[in-house]
N, CA, C and O atoms as a GROMACS GRO file, in nm:
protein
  540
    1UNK      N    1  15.388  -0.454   0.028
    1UNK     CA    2  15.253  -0.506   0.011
    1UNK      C    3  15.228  -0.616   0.115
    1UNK      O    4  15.330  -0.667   0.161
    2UNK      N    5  15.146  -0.648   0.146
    2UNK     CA    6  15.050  -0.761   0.257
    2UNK      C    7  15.015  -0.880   0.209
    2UNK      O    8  14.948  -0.889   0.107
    3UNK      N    9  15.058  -0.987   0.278
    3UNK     CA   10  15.011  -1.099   0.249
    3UNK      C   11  14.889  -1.141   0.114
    3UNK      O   12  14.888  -1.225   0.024
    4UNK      N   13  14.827  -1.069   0.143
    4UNK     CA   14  14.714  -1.110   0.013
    4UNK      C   15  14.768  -1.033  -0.126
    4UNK      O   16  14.769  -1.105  -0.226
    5UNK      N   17  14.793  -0.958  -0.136
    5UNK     CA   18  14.836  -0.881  -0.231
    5UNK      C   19  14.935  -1.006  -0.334
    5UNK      O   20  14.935  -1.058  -0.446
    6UNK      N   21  15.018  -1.006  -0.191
    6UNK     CA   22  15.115  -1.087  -0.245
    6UNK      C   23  15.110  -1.237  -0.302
    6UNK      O   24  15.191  -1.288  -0.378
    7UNK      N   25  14.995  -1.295  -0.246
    7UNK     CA   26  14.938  -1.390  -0.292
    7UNK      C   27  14.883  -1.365  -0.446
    7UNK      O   28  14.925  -1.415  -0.551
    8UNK      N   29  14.784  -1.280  -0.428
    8UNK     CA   30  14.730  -1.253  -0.562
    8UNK      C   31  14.841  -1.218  -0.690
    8UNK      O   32  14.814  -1.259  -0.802
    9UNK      N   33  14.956  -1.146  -0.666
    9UNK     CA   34  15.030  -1.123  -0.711
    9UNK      C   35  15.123  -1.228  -0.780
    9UNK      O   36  15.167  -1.212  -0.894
   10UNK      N   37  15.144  -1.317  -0.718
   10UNK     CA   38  15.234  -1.460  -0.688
   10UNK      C   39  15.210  -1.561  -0.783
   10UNK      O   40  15.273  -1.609  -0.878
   11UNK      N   41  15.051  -1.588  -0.708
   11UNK     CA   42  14.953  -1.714  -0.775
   11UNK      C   43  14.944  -1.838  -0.667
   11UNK      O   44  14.900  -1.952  -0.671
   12UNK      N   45  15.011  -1.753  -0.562
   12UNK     CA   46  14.998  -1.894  -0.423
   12UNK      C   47  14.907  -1.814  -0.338
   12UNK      O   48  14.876  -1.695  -0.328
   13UNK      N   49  14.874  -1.934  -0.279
   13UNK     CA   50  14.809  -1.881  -0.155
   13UNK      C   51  14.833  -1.822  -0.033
   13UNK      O   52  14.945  -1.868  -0.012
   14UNK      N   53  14.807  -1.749   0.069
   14UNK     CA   54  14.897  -1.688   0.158
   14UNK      C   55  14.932  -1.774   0.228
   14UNK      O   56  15.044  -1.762   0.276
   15UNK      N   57  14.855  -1.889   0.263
   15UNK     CA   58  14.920  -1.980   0.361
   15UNK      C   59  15.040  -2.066   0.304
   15UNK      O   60  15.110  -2.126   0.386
   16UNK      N   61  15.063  -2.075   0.196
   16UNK     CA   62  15.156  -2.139   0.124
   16UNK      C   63  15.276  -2.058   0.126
   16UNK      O   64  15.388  -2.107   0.117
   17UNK      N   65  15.244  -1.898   0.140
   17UNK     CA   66  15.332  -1.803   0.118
   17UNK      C   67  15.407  -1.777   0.260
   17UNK      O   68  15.527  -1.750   0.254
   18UNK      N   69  15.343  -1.784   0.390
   18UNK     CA   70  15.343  -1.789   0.504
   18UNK      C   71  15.436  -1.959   0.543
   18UNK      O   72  15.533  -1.972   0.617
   19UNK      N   73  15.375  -2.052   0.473
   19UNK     CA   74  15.487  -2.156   0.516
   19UNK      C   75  15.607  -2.131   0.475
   19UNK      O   76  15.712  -2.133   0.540
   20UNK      N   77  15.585  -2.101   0.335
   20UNK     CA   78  15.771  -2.070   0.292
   20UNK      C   79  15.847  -1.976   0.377
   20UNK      O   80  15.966  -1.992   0.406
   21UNK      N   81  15.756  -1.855   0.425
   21UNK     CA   82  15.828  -1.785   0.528
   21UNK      C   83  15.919  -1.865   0.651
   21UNK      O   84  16.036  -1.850   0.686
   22UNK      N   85  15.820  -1.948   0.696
   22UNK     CA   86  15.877  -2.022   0.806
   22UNK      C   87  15.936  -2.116   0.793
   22UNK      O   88  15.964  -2.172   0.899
   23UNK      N   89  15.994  -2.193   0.639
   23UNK     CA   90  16.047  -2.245   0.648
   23UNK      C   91  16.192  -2.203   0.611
   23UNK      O   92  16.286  -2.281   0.593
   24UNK      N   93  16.196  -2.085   0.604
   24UNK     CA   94  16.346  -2.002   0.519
   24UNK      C   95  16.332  -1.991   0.392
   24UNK      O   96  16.427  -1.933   0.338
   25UNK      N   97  16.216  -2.036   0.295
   25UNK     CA   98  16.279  -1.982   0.133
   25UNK      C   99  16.245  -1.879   0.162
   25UNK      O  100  16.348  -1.852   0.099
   26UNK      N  101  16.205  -1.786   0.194
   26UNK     CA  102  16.193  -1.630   0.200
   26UNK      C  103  16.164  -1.517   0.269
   26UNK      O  104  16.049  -1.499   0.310
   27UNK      N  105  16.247  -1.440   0.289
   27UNK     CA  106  16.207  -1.352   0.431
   27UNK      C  107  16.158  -1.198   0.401
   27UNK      O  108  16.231  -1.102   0.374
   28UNK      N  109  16.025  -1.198   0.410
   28UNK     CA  110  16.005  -1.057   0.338
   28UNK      C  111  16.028  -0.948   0.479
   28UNK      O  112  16.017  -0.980   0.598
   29UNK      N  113  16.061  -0.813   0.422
   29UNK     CA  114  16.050  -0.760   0.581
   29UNK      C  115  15.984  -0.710   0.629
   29UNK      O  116  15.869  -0.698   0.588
   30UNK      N  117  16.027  -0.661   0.732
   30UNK     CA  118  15.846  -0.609   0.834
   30UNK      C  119  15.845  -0.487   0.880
   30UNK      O  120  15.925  -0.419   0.945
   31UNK      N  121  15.690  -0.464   0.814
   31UNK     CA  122  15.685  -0.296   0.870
   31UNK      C  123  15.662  -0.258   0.970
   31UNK      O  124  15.602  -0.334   1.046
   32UNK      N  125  15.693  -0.139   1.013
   32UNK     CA  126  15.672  -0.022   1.166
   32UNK      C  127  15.587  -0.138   1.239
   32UNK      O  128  15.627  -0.179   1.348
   33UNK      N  129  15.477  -0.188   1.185
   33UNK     CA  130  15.368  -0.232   1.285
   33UNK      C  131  15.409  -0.364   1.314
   33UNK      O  132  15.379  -0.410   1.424
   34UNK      N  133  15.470  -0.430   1.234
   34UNK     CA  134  15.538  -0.563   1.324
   34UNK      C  135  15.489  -0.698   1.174
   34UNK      O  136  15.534  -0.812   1.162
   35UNK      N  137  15.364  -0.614   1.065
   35UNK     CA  138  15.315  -0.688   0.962
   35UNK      C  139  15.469  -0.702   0.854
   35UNK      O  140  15.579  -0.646   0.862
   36UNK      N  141  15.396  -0.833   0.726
   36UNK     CA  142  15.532  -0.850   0.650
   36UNK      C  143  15.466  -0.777   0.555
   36UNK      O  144  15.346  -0.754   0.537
   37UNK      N  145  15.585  -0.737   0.488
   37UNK     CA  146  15.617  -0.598   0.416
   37UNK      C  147  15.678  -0.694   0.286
   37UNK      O  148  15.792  -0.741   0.297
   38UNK      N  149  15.589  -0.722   0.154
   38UNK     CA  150  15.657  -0.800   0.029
   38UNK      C  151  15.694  -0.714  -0.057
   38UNK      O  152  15.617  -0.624  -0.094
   39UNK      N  153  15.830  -0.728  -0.108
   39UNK     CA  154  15.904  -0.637  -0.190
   39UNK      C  155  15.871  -0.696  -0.333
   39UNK      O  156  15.825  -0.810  -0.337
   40UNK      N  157  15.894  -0.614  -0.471
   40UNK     CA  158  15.847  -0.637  -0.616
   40UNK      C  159  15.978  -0.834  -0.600
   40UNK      O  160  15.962  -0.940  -0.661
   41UNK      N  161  16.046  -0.811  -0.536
   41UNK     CA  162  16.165  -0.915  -0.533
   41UNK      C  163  16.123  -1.066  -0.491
   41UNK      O  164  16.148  -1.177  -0.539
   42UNK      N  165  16.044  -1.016  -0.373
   42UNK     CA  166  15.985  -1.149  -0.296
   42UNK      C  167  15.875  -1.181  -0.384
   42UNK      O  168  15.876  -1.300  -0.415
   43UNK      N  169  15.786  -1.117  -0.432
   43UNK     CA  170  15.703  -1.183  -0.549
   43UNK      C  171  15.768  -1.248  -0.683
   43UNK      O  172  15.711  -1.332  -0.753
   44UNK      N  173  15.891  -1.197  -0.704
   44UNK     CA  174  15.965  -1.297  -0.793
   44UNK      C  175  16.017  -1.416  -0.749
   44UNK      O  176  16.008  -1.520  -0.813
   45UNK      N  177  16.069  -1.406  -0.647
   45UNK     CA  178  16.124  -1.562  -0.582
   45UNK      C  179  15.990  -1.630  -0.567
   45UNK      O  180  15.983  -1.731  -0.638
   46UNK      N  181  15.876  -1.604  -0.491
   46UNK     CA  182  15.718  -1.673  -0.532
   46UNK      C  183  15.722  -1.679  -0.589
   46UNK      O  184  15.779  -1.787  -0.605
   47UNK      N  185  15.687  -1.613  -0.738
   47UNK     CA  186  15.689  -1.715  -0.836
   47UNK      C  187  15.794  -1.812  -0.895
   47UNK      O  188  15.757  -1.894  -0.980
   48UNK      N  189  15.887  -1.809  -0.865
   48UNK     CA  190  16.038  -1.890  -0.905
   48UNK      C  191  15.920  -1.989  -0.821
   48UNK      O  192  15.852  -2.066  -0.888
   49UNK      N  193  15.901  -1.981  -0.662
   49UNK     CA  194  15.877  -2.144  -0.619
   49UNK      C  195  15.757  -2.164  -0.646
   49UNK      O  196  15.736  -2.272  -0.699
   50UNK      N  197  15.686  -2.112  -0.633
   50UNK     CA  198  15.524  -2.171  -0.754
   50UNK      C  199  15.585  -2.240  -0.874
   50UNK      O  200  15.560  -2.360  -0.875
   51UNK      N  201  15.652  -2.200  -0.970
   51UNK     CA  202  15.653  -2.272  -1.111
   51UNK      C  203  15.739  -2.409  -1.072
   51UNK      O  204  15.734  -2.514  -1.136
   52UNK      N  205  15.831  -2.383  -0.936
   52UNK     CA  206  15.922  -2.476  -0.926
   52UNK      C  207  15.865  -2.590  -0.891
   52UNK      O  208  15.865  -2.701  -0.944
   53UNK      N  209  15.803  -2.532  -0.762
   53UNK     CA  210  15.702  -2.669  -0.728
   53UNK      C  211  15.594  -2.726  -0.837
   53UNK      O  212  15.565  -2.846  -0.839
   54UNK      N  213  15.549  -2.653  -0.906
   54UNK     CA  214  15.475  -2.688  -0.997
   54UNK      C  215  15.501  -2.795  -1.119
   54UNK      O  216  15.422  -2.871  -1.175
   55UNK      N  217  15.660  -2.770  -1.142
   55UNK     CA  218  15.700  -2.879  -1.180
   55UNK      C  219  15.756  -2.995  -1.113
   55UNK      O  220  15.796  -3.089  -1.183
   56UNK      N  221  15.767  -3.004  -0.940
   56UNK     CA  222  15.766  -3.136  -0.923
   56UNK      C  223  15.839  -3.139  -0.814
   56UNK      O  224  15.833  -3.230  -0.731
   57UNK      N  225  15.940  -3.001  -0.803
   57UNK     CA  226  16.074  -2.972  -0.712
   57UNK      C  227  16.012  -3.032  -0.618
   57UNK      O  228  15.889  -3.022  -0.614
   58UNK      N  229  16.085  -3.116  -0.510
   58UNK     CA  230  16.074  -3.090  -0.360
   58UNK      C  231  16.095  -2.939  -0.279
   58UNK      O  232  16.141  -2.848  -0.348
   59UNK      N  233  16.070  -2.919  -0.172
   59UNK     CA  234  16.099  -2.829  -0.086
   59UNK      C  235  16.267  -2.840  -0.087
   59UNK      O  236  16.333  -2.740  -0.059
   60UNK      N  237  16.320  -2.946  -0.115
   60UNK     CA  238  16.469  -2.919  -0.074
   60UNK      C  239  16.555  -2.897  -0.185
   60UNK      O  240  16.672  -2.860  -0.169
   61UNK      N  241  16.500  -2.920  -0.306
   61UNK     CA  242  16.514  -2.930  -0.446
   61UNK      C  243  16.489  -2.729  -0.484
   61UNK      O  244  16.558  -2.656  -0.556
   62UNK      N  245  16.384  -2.701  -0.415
   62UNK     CA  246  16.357  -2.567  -0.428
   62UNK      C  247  16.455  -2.489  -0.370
   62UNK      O  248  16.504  -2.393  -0.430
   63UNK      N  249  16.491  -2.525  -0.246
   63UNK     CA  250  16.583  -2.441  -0.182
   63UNK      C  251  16.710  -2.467  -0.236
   63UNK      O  252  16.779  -2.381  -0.180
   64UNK      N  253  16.779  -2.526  -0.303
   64UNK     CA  254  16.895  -2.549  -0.389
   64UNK      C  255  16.878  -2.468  -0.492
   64UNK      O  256  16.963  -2.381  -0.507
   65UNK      N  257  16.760  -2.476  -0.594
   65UNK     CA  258  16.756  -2.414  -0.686
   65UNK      C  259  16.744  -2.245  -0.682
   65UNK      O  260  16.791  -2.173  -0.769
   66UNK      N  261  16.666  -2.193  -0.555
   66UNK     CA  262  16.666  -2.064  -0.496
   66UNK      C  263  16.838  -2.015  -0.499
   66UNK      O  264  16.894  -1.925  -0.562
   67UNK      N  265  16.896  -2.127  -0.389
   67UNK     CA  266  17.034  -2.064  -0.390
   67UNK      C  267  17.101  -2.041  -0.491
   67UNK      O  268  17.163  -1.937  -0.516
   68UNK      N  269  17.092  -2.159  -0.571
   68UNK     CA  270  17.180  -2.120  -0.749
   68UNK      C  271  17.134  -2.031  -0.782
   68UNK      O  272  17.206  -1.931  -0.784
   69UNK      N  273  16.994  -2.017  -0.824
   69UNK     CA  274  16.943  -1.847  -0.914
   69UNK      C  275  16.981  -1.753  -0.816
   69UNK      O  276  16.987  -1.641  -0.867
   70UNK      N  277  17.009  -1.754  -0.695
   70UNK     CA  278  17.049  -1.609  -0.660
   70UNK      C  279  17.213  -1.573  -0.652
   70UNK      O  280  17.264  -1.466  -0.619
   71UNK      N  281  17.283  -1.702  -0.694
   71UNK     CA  282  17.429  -1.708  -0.682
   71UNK      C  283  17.473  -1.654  -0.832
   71UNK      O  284  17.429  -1.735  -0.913
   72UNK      N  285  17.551  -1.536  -0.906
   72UNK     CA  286  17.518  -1.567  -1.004
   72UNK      C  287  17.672  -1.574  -1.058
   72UNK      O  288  17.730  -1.511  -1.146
   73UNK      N  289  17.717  -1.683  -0.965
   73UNK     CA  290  17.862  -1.725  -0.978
   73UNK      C  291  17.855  -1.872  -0.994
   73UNK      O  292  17.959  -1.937  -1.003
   74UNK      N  293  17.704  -1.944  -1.001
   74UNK     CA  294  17.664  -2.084  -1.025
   74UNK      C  295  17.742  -2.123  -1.138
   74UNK      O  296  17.790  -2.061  -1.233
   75UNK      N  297  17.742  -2.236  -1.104
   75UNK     CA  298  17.805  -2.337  -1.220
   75UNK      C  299  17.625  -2.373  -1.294
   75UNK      O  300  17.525  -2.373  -1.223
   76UNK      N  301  17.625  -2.391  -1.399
   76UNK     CA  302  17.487  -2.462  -1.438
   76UNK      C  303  17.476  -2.598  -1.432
   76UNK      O  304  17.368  -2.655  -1.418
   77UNK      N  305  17.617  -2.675  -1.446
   77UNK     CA  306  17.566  -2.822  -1.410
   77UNK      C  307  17.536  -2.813  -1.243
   77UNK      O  308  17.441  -2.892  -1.234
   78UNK      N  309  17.552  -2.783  -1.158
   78UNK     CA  310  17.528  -2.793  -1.076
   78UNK      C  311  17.355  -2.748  -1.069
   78UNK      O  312  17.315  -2.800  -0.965
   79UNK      N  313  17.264  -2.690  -1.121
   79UNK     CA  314  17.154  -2.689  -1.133
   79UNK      C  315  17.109  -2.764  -1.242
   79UNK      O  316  16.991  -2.794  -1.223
   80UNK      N  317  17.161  -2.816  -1.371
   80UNK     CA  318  17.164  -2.940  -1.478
   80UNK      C  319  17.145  -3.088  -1.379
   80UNK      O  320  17.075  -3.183  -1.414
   81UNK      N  321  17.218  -3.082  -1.263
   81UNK     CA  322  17.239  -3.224  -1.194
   81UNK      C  323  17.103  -3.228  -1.090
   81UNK      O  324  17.048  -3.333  -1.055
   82UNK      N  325  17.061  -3.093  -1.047
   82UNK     CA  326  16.890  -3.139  -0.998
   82UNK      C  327  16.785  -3.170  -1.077
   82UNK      O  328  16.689  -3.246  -1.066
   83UNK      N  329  16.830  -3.085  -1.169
   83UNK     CA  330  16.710  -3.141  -1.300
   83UNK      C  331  16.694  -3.323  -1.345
   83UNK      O  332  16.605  -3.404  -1.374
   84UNK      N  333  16.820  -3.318  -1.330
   84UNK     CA  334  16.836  -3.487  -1.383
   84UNK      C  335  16.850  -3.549  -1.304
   84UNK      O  336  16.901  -3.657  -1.336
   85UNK      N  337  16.816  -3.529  -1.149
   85UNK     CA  338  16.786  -3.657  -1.067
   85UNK      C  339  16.620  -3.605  -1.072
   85UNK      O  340  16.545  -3.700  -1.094
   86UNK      N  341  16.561  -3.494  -1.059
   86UNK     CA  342  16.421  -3.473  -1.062
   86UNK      C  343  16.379  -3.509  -1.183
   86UNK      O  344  16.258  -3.487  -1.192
   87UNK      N  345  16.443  -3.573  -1.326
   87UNK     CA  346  16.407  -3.664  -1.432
   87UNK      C  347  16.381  -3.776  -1.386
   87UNK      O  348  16.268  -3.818  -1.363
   88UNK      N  349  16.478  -3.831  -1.368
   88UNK     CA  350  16.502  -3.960  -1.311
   88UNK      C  351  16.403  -4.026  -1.169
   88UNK      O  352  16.379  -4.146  -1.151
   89UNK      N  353  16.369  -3.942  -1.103
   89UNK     CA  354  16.256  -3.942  -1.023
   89UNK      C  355  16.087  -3.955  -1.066
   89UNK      O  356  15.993  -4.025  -1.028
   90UNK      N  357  16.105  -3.844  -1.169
   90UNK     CA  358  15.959  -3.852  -1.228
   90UNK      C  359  15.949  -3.997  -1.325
   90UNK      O  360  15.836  -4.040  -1.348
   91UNK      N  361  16.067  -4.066  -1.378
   91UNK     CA  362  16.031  -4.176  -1.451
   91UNK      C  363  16.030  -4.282  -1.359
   91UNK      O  364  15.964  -4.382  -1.386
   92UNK      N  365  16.091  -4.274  -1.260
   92UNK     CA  366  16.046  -4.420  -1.158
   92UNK      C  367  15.863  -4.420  -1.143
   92UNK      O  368  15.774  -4.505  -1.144
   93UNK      N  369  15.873  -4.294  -1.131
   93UNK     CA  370  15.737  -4.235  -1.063
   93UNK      C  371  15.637  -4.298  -1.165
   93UNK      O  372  15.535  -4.353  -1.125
   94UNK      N  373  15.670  -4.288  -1.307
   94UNK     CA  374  15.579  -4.291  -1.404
   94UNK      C  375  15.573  -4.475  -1.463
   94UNK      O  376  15.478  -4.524  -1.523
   95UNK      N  377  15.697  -4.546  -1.427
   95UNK     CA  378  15.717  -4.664  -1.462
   95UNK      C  379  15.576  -4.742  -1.339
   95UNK      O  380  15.483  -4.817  -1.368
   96UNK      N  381  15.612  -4.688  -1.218
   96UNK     CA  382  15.545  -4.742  -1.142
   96UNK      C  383  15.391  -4.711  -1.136
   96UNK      O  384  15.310  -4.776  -1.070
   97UNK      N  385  15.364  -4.615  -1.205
   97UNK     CA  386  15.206  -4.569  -1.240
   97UNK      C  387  15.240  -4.678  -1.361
   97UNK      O  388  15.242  -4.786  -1.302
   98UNK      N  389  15.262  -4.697  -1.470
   98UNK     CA  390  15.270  -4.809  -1.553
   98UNK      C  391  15.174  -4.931  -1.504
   98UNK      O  392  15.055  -4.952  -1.527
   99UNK      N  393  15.281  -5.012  -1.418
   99UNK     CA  394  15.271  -5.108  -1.322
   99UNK      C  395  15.138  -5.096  -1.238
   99UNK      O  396  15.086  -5.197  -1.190
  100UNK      N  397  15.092  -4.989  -1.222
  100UNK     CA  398  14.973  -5.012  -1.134
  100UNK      C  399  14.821  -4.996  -1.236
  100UNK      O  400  14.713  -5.052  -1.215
  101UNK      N  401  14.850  -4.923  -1.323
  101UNK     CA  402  14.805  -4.947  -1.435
  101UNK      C  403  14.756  -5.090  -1.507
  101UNK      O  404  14.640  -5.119  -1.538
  102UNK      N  405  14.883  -5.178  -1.528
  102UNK     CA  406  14.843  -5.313  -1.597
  102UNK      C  407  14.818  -5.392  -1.462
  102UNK      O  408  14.756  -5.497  -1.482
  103UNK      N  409  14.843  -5.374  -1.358
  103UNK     CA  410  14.750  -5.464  -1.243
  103UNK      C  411  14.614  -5.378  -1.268
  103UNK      O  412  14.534  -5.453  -1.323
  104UNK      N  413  14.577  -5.293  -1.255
  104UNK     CA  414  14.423  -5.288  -1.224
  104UNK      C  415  14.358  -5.321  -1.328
  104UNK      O  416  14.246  -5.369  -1.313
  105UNK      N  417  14.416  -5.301  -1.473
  105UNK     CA  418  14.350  -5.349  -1.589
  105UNK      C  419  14.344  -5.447  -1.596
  105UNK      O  420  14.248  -5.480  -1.666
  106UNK      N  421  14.421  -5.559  -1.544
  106UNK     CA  422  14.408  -5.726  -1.588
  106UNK      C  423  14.304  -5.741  -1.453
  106UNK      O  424  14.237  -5.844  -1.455
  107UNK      N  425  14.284  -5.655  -1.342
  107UNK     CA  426  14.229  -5.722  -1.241
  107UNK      C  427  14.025  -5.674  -1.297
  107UNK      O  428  13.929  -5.749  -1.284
  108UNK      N  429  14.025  -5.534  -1.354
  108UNK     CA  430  13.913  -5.480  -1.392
  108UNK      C  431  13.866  -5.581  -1.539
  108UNK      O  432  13.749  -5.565  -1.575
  109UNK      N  433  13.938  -5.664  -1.606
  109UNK     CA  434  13.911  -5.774  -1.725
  109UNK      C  435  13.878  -5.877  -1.658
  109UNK      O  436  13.790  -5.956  -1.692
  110UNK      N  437  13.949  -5.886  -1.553
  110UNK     CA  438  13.879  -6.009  -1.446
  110UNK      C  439  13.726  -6.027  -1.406
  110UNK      O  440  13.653  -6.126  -1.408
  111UNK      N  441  13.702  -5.878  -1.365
  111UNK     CA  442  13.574  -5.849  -1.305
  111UNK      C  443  13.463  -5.867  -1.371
  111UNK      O  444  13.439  -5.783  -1.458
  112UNK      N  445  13.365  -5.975  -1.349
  112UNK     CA  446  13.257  -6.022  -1.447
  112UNK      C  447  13.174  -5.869  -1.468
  112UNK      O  448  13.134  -5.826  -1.577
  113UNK      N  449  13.154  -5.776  -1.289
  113UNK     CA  450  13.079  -5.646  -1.329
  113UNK      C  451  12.954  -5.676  -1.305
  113UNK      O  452  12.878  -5.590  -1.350
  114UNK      N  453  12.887  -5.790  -1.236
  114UNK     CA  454  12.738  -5.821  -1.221
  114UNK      C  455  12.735  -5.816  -1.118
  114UNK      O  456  12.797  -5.757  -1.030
  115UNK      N  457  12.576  -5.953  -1.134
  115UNK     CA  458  12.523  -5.846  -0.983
  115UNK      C  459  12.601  -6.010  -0.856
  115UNK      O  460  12.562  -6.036  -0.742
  116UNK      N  461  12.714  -6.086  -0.940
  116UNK     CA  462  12.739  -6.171  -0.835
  116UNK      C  463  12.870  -6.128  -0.722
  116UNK      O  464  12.957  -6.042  -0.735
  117UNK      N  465  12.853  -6.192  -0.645
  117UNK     CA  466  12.957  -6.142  -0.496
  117UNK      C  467  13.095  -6.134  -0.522
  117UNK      O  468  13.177  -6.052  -0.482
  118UNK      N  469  13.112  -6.252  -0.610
  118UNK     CA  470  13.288  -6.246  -0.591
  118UNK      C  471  13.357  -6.127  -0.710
  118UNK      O  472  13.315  -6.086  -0.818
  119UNK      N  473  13.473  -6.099  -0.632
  119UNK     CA  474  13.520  -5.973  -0.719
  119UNK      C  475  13.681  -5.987  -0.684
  119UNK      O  476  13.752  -5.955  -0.589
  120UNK      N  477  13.703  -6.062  -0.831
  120UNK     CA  478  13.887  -6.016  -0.825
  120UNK      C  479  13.943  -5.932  -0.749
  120UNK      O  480  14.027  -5.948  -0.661
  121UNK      N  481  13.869  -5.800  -0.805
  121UNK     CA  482  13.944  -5.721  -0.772
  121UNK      C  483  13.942  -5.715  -0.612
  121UNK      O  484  14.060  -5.707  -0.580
  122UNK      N  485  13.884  -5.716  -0.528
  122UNK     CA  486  13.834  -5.674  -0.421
  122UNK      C  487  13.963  -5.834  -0.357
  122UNK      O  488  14.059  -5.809  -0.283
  123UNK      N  489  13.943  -5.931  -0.389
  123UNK     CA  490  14.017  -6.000  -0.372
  123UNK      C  491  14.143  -6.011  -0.356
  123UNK      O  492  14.201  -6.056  -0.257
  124UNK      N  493  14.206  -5.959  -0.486
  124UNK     CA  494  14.316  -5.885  -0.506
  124UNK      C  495  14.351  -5.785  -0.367
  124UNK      O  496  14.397  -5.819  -0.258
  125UNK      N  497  14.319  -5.685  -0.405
  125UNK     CA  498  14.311  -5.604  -0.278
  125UNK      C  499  14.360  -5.634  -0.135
  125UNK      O  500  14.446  -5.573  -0.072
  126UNK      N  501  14.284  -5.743  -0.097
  126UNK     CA  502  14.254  -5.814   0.041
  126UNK      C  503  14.398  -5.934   0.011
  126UNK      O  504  14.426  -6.018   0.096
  127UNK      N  505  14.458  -5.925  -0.089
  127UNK     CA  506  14.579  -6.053  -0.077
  127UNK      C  507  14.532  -6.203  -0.091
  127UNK      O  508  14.610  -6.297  -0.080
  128UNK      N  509  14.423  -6.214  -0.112
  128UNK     CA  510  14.393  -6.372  -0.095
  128UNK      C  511  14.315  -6.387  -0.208
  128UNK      O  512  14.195  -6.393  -0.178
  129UNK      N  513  14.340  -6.397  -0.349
  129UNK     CA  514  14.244  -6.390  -0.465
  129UNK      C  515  14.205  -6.567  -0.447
  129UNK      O  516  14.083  -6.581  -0.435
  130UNK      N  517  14.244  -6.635  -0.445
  130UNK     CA  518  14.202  -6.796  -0.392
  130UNK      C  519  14.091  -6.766  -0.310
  130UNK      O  520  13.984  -6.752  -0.369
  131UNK      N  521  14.091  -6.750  -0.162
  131UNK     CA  522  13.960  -6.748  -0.042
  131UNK      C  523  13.910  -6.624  -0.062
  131UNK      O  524  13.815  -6.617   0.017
  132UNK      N  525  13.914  -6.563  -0.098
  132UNK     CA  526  13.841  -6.437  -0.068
  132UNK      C  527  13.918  -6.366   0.075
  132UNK      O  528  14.024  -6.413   0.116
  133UNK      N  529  13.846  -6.238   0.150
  133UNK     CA  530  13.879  -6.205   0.211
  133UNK      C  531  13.817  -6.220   0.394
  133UNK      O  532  13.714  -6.164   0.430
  134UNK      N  533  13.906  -6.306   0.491
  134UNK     CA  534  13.899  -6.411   0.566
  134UNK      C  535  13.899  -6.293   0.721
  134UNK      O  536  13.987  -6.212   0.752
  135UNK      N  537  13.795  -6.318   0.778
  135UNK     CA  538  13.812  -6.233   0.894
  135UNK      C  539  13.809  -6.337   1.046
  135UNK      O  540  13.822  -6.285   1.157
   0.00000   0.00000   0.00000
């Protein structure tokens, strides 16, 4: 099948499907005419990296996890141990949305919201909540 097919098939887009080509997760092969030729197989590994990325994988995180599911001599902690640094990633990730969170809320309680000039927040922003912002 042809690029679009395979897209539609997938749930990615062809250009998404076309980068993975070039980047090595997947090599579909090519017919008589020189076009790529997607096997029922290569639409399964698409979707393996659609859902993968979808939950968060990196590109390099994907290509690890590609190699384990196709190894099927894997150890599972060894795919257990990407999962749990890609845990451990998403909670820095989420501590620090936290954190940006209770700054903009104490800075948006700041904000009188009228029709006068000065604005915490904007202050904030600019580093100088004392002077305002100094050009």
């Amino acid at each position: 099948m042809n690029v679009g097919q395979a897209a539609e098939q997938s749930g990615l887009p062809s250009k998404t499907i076309r980068y993975y080509e070039e980047i090595g997760l997947i090599f579909p092969a090519r017919a008589q005419n020189g076009y790529r030729d997607y096997s029922q197989d290569d639409i399964h590994r698409l979707s393996f990296l659609r859902r993968a990325r979808g939950l968060g994988f990196s590109i390099d995180d994907c290509r690890q996890l590609m190699a384990l599911y196709r190894d099927r001599n894997r150890a599972s902690q060894d795919v257990r141990a990407i999962a749990l640094s890609h845990v451990d990633e998403i909670e820095q990730k989420i501590a620090e949305l936290k954190s940006m969170q209770a700054t903009l809320r104490k800075l948006v309680s700041a904000c009188h919201g009228d029709n006068r000039p000065d604005c915490p927040i904007l202050d904030d922003i600019a580093g100088d909540a004392k002077n305002g912002f100094k050009t």
